[in-house]
C-alpha positions as CSV (number, residue, x, y, z in Angstrom):
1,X,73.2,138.0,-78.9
2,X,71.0,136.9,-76.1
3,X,72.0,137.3,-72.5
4,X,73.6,135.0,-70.6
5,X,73.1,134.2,-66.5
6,X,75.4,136.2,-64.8
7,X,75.7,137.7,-61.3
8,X,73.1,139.9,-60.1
9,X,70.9,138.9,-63.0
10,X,67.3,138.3,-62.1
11,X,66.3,134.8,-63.3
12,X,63.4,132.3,-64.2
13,X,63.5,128.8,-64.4
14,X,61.5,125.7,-65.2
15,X,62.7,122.7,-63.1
16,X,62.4,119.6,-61.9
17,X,63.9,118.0,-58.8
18,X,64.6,114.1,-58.6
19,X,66.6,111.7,-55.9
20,X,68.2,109.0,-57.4
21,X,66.0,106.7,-58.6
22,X,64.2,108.9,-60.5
23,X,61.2,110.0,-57.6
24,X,60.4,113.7,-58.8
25,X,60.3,116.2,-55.2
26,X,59.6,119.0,-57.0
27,X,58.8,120.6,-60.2
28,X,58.2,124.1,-61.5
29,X,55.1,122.2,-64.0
30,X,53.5,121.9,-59.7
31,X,54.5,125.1,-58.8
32,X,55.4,127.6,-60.8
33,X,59.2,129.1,-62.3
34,X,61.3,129.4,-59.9
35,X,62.6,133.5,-59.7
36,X,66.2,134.5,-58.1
37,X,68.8,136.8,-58.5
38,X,71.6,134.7,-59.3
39,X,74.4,135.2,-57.0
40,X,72.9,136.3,-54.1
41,X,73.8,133.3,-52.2
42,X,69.8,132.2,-51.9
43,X,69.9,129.1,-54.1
44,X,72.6,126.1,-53.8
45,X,76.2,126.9,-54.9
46,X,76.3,123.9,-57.3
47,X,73.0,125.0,-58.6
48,X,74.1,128.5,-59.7
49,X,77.4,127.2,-60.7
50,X,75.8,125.1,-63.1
51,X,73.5,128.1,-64.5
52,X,76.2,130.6,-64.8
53,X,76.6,131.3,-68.7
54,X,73.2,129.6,-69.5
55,X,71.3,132.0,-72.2
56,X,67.2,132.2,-72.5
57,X,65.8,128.8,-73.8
58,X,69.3,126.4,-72.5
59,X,68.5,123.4,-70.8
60,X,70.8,121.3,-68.7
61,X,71.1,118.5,-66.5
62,X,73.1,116.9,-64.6
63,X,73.6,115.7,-60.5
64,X,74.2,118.0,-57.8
65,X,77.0,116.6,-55.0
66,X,75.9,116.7,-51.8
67,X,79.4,119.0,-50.7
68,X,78.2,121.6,-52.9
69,X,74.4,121.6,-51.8
């Protein structure tokens, strides 16, 4: 069974950043993975909330509220 994200895991992620509207900020296919340990309190809340659980090769999408950036 693969491993899921959980605290204190490190972590890699392809993503991509939009506003609404659909203009793309930022993307991991510009700058590379993005690497964290998840639960460390360096990424947004509602970011690693969203994560938690997620195993090797799980996408997901979705909008980010502005009280949990």
């Amino acid at each position: 069974m693969p491993m899921k994200i959980a605290r204190g895991m490190a972590v890699e992620l392809e993503y991509e950043l939009k506003i609404k509207g659909g203009a793309v900020l930022e993307s991991s296919v510009r700058t590379g993975p993005l690497r964290y340990v998840h639960g460390d309190g360096k990424m947004l809340p509602g970011l690693e909330k969203r994560l938690d659980g997620l195993a090797p090769g799980d996408e997901r999408n979705g909008e980010i509220p502005a009280r949990e950036a």
